[in-house]
N, C-alpha and C positions, 0 to 999 in steps of 0.2 A: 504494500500500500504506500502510495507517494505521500509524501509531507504537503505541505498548505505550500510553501516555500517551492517545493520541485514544481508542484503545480505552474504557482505563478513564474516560475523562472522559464518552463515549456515554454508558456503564452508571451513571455518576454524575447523569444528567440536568445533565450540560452543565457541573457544578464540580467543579474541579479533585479529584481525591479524597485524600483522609486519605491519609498516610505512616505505615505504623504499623509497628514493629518490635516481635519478641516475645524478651524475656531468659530465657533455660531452655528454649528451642524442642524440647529434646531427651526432654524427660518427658514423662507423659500428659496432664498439662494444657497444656504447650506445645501439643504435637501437634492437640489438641483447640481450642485458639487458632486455628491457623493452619487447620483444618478448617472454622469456623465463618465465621473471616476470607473467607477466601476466599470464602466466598456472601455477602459482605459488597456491597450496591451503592454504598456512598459508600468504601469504603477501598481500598488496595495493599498491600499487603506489601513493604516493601520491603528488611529485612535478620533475619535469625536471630541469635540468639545462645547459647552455651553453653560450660561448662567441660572440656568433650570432646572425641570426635570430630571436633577445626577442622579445616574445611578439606574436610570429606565434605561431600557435594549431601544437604541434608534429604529428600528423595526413597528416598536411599541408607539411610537411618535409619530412615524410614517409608515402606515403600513403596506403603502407601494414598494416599499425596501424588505417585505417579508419575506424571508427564504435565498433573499441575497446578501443583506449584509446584518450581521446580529451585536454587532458593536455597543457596548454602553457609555454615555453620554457622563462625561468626565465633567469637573472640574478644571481649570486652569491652570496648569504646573509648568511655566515655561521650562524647568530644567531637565523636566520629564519629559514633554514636549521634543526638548532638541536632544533626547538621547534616543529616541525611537522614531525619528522624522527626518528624513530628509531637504521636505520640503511643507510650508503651513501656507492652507489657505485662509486669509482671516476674514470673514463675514460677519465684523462686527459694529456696530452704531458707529457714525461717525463722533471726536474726541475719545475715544476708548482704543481706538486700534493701534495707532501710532506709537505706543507705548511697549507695549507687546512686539509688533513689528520690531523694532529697536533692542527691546532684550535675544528675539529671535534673532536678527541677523547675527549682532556679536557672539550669537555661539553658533555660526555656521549655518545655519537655514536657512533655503533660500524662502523670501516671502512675498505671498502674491495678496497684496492687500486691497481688498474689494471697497474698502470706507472709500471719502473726500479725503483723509488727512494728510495726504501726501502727495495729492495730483496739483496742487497749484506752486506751481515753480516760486513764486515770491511770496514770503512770508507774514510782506503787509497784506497783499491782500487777501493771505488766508484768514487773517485778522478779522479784517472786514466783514467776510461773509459767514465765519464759522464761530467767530473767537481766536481769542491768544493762547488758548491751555497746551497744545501741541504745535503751534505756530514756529518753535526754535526747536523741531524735533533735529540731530541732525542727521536725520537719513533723508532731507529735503532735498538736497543736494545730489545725493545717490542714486535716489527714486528714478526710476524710468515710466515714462509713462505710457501704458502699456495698450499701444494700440498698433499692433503691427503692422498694417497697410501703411503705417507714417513712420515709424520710428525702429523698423527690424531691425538694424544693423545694430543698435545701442541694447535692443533687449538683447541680442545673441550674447552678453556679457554680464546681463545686467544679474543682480544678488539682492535686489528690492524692486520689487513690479509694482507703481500704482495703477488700478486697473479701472479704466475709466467709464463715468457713468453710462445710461443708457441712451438718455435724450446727446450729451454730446457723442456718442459713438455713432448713432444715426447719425446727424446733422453735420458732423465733420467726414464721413464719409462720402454723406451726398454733394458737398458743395467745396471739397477741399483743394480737387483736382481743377475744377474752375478757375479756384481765385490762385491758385499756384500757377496758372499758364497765363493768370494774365485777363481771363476770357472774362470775366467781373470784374466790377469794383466791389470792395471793399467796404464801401461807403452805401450806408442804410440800406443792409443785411436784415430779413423779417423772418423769422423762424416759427413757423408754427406747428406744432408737435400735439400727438396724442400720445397715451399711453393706458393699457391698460391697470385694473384696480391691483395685482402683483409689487409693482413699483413701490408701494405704500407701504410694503413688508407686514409681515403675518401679526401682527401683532395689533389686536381687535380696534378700530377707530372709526366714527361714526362717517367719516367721508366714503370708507369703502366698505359698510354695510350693505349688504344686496337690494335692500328696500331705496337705500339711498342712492346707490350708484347705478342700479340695473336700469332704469328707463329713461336715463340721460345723459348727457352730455356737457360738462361744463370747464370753462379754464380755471386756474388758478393758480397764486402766487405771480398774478402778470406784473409789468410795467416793471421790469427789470430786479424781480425781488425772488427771483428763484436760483439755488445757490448754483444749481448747474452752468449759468451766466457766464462768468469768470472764465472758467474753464473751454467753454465753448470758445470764447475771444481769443483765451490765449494759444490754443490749439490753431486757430481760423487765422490767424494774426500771424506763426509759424509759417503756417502755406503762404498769404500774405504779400509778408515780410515788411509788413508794419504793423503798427496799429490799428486797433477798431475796436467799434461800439456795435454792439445788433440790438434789434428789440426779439426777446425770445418771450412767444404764450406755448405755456402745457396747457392740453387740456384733459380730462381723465375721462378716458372712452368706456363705456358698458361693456369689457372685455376680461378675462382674466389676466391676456399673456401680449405681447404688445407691443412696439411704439411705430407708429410712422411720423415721420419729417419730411415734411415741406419749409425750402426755404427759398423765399422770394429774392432774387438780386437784378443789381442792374447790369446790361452789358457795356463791358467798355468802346465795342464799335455796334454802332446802330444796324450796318450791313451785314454783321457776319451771318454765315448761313446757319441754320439749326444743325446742320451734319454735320459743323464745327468743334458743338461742345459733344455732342453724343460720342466723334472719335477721340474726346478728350480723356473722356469717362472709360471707354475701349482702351487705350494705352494706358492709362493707367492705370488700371487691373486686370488687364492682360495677363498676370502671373499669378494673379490673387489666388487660392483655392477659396475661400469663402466670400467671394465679392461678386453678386452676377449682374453684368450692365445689360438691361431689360432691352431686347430692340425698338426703334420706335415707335411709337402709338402703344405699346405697351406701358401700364404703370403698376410701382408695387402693392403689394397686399399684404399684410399681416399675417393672413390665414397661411399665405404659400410659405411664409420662413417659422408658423412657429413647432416649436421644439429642437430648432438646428440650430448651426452657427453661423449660417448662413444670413449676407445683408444682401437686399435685390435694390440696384438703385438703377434712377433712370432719371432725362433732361428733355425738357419740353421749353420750347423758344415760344415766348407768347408777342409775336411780332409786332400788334395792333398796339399794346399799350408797353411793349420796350422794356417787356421782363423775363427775364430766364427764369424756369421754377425746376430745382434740384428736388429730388423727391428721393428719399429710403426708409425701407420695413425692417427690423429687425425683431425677433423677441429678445423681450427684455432682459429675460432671465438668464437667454444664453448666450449669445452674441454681445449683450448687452452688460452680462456681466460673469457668470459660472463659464461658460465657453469661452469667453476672449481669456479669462483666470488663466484657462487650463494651454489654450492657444501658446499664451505666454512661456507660461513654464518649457511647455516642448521649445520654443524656439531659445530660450536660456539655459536645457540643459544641452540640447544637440538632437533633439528628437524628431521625428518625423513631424512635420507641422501639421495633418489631420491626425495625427493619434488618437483618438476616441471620440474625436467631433466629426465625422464622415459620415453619421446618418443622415437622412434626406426628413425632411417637417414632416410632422404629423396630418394627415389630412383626409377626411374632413376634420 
């Protein structure tokens, strides 16, 4: 009879596999970690962790994980943590994770941190939008931030991933190749996004109770007060290569799993042709594996990418009133956030870059 170990060394072609632990196992994103994990061929699972429930079998939590993974829901021991882990996925509130993050790296692990507290490159303006309490963490500096279509080459190295939210992961994918060639300006950027009630995380709140959110539609946190903001600019601004201000509205669609972006820009020539940016969008991801540019008259859908890791984006020229509109779907969960994690990781330690994200969406 094989050991658990020979087992997963088989399904690893022959080396030893990844130790990975996930911090916040207990939320949607945890959950959707260790779903993804698990069709993982190079990794284990090898401990949970969370501020709850310790000591119930994550099975008992989520019972879509019955018969595949019987793990119990630990406490927090970073020392523990980094003697049985390779690598930590951290799924925790933002202000709480950066801390942890920080004791994890200096003992070796690599960490793929799912919060805000490490994606905004300056530290005023983490201030601004989060608070000071993790604002001088110093792995601000280190942090990569983890969005591979922009930034491979730095994660292939990187020992602290910050992994960026949902609404900028759509929105900077759809419009980033644009404003990098040139084909926009810059200048009054409109981002309008949905997402579904997921994004709110698991934890009971009257915005995304079923009674309240199932037969509507509504924005919130508009007129530049949503913390995703920041991050969007500074990303958008990268491509750029300046400055900029957008106006960004969420708004929370009657869905569970979610987000599409649309973002309104202006072009910088009035004449270009619409088959301009559409081979713009073509060349540059052209090498993508999770990037598919929609031909056109086609536009994306939520329904087509959720459960993958998969973004569908597409460019429509609106001639008449002299606006480009970048449009992409992603789900939230995974692309959005548990899948680009994991994405990460593979391209940090040397891994095949689909390693356990090559399923195709759930559908219907």
């Amino acid at each position: 009879m094989r050991t658990q170990q020979q087992v997963d060394e088989a399904a690893s072609g022959g080396r030893a596999p990844l130790r990975v632990a996930v911090v916040g196992a207990a939320g949607y994103t945890g959950v959707e970690l260790l779903r993804l994990l698990l069709e993982h061929p190079h990794a284990r699972i090898v401990a949970v962790y969370g501020r709850s429930r310790i000591g119930e079998s994550i099975a008992e939590i989520f019972p879509s994980l019955a018969g595949r993974l019987e793990l119990a829901l630990r406490a927090l021991d970073v020392d523990e943590l980094a003697a049985s882990a390779d690598v930590a996925f951290l799924a925790l509130p933002h202000g709480e994770s950066a801390p942890v993050a920080h004791a994890l790296a200096e003992r070796g692990v690599l960490v793929c941190d799912l919060s805000a507290d490490l994606r905004l490159r300056d530290a005023r303006v983490h201030t601004e939008w989060y608070g000071g309490a993790d604002a001088d963490s110093p792995l601000r500096a280190r942090a990569v931030y983890g969005l591979p279509e922009r930034h491979r080459a730095e994660l292939a190295t990187a020992r602290v991933i910050a992994v960026p939210g949902c609404y900028p992961t759509a929105t900077i994918l759809a419009i980033a190749p644009l404003l990098a060639r040139g084909l926009v300006s810059p200048d009054g950027l409109i981002v309008d996004a949905k997402s579904g009630v997921s994004g709110a995380g698991r934890t009971p709140a009257l915005a995304a109770h079923f009674p309240e959110a199932g037969e509507g539609l509504r924005p919130y946190k508009v007129a530049g007060t949503h913390r995703h903001t920041p991050e969007i600019e500074q990303e958008l601004a990268l491509a750029a290569g300046r400055e900029l201000r957008l106006t960004f509205t969420p708004h929370l669609a009657p869905m569970s799993r979610g987000i599409l972006a649309c973002v309104y820009a202006t072009p910088t020539s009035p004449t270009r042709a619409a088959a301009e940016y559409q081979a713009a969008l073509e060349e540059a991801y052209a090498d993508e594996p999770f990037v598919v540019v929609l031909p056109p008259g086609q536009l994306p859908d939520t329904a087509a990418v959720r459960g993958s890791n998969r973004a569908h984006v597409a460019v429509a020229l609106d001639a008449r009133a002299g606006r480009v509109l970048a449009i992409a779907a992603i789900d939230n969960l995974v692309k959005g956030a548990a899948g680009q994690a994991i994405q990460c990781m593979n391209l940090a330690l040397g891994l095949p870059e689909r390693a356990g994200l090559d399923g195709a969406a759930l559908f219907p």
